[in-house]
N, C-alpha and C positions, 0 to 999 in steps of 0.2 A: 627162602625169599629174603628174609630180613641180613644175613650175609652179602648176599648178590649185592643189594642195593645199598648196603657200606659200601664194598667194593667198587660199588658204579658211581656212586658221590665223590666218592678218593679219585679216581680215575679223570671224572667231568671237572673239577675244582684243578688236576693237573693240566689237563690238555683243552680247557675251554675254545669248544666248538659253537661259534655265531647261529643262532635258530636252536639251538639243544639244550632245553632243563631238566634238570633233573626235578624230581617230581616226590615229594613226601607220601608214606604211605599214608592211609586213614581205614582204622580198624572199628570206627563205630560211625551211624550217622551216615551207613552209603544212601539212602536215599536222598536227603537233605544236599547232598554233593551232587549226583544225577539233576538235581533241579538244578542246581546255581550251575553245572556245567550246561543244561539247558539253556539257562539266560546266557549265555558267555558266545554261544553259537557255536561250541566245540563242538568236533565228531563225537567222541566218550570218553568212556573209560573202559578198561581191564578189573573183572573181580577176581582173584583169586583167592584160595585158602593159603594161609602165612605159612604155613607148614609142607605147601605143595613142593614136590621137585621139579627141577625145568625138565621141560618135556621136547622134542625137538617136532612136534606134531601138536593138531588140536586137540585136547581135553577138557571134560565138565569141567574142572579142578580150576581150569583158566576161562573167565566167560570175556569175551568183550563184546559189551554193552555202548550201541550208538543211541545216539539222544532220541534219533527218529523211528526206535523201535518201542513201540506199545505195547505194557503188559511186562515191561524184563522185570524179575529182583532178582537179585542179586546174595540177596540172606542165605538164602536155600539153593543159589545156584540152578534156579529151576524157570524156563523160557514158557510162554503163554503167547508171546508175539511170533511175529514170524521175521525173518533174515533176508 
């Protein structure tokens, strides 16, 4: 992951697309980000593990987490809400 998203900063800083940011990772503190992206009225976020491979299908590995789902974390990669 941490390649990829060199590669996709390099990329977005070339070809600057209007609506498209690029997005820094955050490897501590997801909960505390779930909130503030709650106040902001964002859809979510994406957890994954830093070390996962891209997958071209869904996997535990990659969760995406919407603000309007009760019960996600994200630590353990483990759902309590429902989808």
């Amino acid at each position: 992951m941490v390649a990829r998203k060199a590669a996709l900063k390099r990329l977005l800083r070339r070809v600057g697309k209007p609506g498209v940011r690029f997005t820094e990772h955050f490897e501590e503190q997801g909960e505390l980000l779930f909130k503030k992206l709650e106040a902001m009225q964002v859809e979510g976020m994406v957890c994954k593990r830093k070390d996962s491979a891209y997958a071209f299908t869904r996997s535990r590995l990659w969760l995406k987490v919407k603000t309007w789902q009760a019960g996600v974390r994200c630590k353990n990669e483990s759902r309590t809400g429902s989808d």
